[in-house]
DRENPA-3360 file (N, C-alpha, C; in nm, 2 decimals, always signed):
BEGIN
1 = XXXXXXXX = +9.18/+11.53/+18.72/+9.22/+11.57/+18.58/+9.37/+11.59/+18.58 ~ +9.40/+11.53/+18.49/+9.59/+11.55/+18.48/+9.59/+11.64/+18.41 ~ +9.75/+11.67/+18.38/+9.77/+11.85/+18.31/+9.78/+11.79/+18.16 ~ +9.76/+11.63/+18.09/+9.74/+11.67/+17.93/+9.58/+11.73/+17.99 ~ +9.48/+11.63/+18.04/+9.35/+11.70/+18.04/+9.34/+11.81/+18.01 ~ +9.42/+11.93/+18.14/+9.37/+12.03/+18.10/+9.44/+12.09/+17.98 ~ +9.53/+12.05/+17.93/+9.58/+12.13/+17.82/+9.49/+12.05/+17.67 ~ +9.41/+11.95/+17.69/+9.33/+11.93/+17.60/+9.18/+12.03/+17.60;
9 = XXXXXXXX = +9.15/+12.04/+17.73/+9.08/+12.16/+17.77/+9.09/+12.26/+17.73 ~ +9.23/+12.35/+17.73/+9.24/+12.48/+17.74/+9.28/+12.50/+17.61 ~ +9.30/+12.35/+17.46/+9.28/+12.39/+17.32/+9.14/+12.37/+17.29 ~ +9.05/+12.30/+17.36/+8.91/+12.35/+17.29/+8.83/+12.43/+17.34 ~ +8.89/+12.52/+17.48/+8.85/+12.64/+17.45/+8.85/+12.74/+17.37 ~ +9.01/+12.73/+17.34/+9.06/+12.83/+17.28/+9.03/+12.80/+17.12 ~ +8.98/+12.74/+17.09/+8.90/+12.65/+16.92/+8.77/+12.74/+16.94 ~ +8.71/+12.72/+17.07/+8.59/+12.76/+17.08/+8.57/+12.91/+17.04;
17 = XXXXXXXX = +8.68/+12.97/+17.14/+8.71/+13.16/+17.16/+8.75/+13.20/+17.01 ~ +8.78/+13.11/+16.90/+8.84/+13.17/+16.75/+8.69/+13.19/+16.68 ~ +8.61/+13.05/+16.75/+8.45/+13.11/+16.71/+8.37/+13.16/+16.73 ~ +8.39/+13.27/+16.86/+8.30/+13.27/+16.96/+8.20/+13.38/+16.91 ~ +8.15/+13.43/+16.78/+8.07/+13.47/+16.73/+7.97/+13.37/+16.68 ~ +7.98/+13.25/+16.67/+7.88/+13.15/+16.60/+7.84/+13.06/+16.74 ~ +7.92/+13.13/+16.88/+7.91/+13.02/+16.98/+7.75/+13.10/+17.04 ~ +7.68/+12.98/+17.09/+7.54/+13.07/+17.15/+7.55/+13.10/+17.29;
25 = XXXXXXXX = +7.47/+13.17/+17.35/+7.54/+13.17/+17.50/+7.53/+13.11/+17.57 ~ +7.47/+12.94/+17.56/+7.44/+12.88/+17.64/+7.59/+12.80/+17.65 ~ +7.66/+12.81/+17.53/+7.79/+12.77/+17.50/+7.89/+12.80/+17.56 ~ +7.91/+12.95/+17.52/+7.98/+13.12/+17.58/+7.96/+13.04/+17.73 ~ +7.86/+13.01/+17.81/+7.89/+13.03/+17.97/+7.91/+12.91/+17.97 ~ +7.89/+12.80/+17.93/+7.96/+12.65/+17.94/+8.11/+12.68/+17.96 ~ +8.15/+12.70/+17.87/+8.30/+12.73/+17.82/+8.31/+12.83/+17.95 ~ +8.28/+12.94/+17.97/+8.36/+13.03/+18.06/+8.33/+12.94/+18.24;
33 = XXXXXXXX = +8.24/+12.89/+18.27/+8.22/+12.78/+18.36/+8.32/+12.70/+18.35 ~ +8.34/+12.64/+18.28/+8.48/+12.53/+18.26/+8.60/+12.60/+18.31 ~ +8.61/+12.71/+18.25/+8.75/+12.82/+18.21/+8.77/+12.86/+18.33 ~ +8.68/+12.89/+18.42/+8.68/+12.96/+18.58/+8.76/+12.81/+18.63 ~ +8.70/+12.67/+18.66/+8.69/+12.58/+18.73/+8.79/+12.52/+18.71 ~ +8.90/+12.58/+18.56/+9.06/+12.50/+18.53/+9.13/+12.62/+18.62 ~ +9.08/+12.76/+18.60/+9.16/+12.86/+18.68/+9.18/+12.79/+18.83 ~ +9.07/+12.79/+18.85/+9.07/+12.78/+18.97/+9.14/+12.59/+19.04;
41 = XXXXXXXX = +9.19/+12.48/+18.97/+9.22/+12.43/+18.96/+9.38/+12.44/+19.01 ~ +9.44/+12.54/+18.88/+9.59/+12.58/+18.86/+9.57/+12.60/+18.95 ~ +9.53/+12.71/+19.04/+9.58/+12.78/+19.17/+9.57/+12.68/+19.22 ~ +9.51/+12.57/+19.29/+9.52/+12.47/+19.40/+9.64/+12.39/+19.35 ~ +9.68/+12.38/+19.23/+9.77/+12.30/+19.21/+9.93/+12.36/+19.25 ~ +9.92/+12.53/+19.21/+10.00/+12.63/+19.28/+10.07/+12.69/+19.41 ~ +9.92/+12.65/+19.44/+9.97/+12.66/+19.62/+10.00/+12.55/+19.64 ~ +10.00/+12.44/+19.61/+9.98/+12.30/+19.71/+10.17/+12.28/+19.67;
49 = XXXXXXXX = +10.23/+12.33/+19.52/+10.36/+12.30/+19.48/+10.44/+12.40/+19.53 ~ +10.39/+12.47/+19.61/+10.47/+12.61/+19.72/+10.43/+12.56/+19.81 ~ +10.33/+12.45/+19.92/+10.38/+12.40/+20.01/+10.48/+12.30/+19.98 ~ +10.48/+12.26/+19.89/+10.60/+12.15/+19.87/+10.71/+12.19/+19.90 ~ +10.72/+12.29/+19.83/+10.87/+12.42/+19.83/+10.93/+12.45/+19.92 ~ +10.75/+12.47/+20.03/+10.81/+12.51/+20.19/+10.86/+12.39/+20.28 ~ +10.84/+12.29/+20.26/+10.92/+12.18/+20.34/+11.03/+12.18/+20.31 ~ +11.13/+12.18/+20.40/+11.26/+12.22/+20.40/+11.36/+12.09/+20.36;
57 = XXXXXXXX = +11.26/+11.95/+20.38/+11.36/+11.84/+20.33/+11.36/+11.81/+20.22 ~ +11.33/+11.91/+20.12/+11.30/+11.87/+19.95/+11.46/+11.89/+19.89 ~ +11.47/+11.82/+19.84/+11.64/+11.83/+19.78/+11.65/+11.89/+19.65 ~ +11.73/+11.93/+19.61/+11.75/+12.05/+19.50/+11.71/+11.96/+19.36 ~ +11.69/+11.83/+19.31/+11.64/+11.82/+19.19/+11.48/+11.79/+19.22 ~ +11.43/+11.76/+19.27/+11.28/+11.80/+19.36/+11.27/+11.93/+19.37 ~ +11.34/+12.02/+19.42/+11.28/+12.13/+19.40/+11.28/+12.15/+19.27 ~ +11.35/+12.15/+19.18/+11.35/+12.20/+19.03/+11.27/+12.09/+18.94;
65 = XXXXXXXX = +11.19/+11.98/+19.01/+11.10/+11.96/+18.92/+10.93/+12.03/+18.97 ~ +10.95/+12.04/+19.11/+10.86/+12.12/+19.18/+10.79/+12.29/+19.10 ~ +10.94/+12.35/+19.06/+10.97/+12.45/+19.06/+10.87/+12.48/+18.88 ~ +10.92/+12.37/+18.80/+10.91/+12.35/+18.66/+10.75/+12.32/+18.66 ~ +10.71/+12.23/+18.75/+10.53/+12.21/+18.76/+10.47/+12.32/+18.79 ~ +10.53/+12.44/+18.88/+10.46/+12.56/+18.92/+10.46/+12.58/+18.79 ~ +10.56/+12.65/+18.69/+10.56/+12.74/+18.56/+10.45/+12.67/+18.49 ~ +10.47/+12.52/+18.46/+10.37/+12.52/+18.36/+10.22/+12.55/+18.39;
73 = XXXXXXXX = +10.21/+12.50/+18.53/+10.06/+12.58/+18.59/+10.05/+12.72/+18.55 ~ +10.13/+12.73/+18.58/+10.09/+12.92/+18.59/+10.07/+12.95/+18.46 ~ +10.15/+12.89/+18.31/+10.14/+12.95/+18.23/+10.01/+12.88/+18.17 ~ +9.92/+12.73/+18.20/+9.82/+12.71/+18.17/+9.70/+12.80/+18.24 ~ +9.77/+12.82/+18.34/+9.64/+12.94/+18.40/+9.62/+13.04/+18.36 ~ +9.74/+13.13/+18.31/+9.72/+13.24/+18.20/+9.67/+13.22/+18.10 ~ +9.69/+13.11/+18.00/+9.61/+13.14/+17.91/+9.47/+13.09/+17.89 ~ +9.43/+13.05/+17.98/+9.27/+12.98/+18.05/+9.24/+13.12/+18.10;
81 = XXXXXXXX = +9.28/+13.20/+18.13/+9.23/+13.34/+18.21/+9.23/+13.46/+18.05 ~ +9.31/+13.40/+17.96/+9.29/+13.48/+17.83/+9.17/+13.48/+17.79 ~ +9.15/+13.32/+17.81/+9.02/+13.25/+17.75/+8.88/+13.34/+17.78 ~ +8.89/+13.31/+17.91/+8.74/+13.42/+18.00/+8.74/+13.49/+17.96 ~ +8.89/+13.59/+17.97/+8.84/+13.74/+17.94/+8.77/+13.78/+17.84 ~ +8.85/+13.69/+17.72/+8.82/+13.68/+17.60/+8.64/+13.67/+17.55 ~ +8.60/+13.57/+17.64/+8.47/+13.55/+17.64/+8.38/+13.61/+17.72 ~ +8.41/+13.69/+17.78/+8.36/+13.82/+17.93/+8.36/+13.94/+17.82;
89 = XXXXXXXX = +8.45/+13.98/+17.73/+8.48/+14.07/+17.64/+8.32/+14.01/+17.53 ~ +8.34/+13.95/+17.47/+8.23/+13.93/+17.34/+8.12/+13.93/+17.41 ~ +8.07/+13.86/+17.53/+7.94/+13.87/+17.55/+7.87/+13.97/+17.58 ~ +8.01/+14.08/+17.66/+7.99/+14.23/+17.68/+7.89/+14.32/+17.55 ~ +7.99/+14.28/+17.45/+7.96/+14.35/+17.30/+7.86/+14.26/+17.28 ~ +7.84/+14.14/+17.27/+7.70/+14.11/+17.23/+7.57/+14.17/+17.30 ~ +7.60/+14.17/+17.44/+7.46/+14.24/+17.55/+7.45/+14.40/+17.47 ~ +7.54/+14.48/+17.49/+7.59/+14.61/+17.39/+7.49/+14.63/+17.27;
97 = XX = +7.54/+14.48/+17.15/+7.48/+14.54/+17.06/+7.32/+14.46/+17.04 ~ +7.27/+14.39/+17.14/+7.17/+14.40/+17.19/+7.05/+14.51/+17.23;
% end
């Protein structure tokens, strides 16, 4: 998966999470399945761009595109980790008002 992928991902989650009262739960855990499997994704992408970091023969514009691939991971993994919570939260209140 390349990073448009997952940022085409992480808008139809977040399409999904604006409706996630009309979503059923067979939906709700598709989507939070997905949402775990991008998390968990970033991180391997995060570590692997901090071993890069750690090789000492990387030269200073390498590192700074190294450096720019960590951010945008990180910042697609935050808001993929919004997403869950987001959907960990509703299902809560739905079991609740069950």
């Amino acid at each position: 998966m390349g990073i448009r992928d997952f940022i085409q991902y992480l808008k139809e989650h977040q399409d999904r999470l604006k409706k996630s009262t009309g979503l059923s739960e067979a939906e709700r855990e598709e989507t939070l399945r997905e949402a775990e499997t991008m998390v968990g994704m970033a991180d391997a992408a995060i570590r692997e761009l901090e071993s890069v970091l750690a090789n000492r023969r990387v030269n200073l514009p390498e590192e700074h595109a190294v450096r720019f691939a960590q951010d945008v991971f990180l910042y697609l993994k935050e808001e993929e980790e919004k997403v869950k919570e987001a959907l960990r939260e509703a299902a809560s209140r739905d079991a609740a008002g069950s």
